[in-house]
C-alpha angles and dihedrals in degrees: 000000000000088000090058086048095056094032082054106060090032083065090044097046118022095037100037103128093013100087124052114242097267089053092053095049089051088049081058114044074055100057096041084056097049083046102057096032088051082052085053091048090052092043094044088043095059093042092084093048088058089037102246092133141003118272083248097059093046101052090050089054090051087045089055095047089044095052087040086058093048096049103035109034094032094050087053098042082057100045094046087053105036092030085214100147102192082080090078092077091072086053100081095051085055082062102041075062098048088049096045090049091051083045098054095043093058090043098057092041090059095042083052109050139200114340109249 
């Protein structure tokens, strides 16, 4: 999380002026998503210590936001700077992964069960 924070303002600051208004826009769908999928890894990190899901599960579920972050908001940080466009077409699978990590967790929530 400590990464979006400083990509972030990197993008508000040092590149303030330097991209037109679409490639900001695109620097910053990219760093919202990294945002809120490094707040699911914390919070995924931490469901097997409570016992919410197995450390298996959870560390499926990482795997899948990780690679979502990677894919998505990499894709976008790239094409905002390079302005390549042919990059967009890695973005959807970051969020097939997005979507498959969210999918999993509730599956295995549901398969769980109540903590007791």
């Amino acid at each position: 999380m400590g990464l979006t924070v400083g990509i972030g303002a990197f993008g508000a600051h040092g590149l303030k002026g330097r991209l037109d208004d679409y490639s900001m826009g695109v620097y910053e769908k990219a760093v919202l998503y990294q945002f809120f999928h490094s707040l699911g890894l914390l919070i995924v990190s931490i469901l097997p210590r409570v016992g919410a899901i197995s450390q298996s599960a959870g560390t499926w579920v990482c795997s899948l936001l990780l690679a979502g972050i990677l894919l998505f908001s990499g894709s976008l940080y790239v094409l905002a700077l390079s302005g390549v466009k042919g990059l967009g077409a890695i973005t959807p699978f970051g969020g097939l992964a997005f979507l498959a990590a969210w999918f999993v967790l509730a599956f295995y929530l549901l398969r769980t069960g109540p903590a007791r």
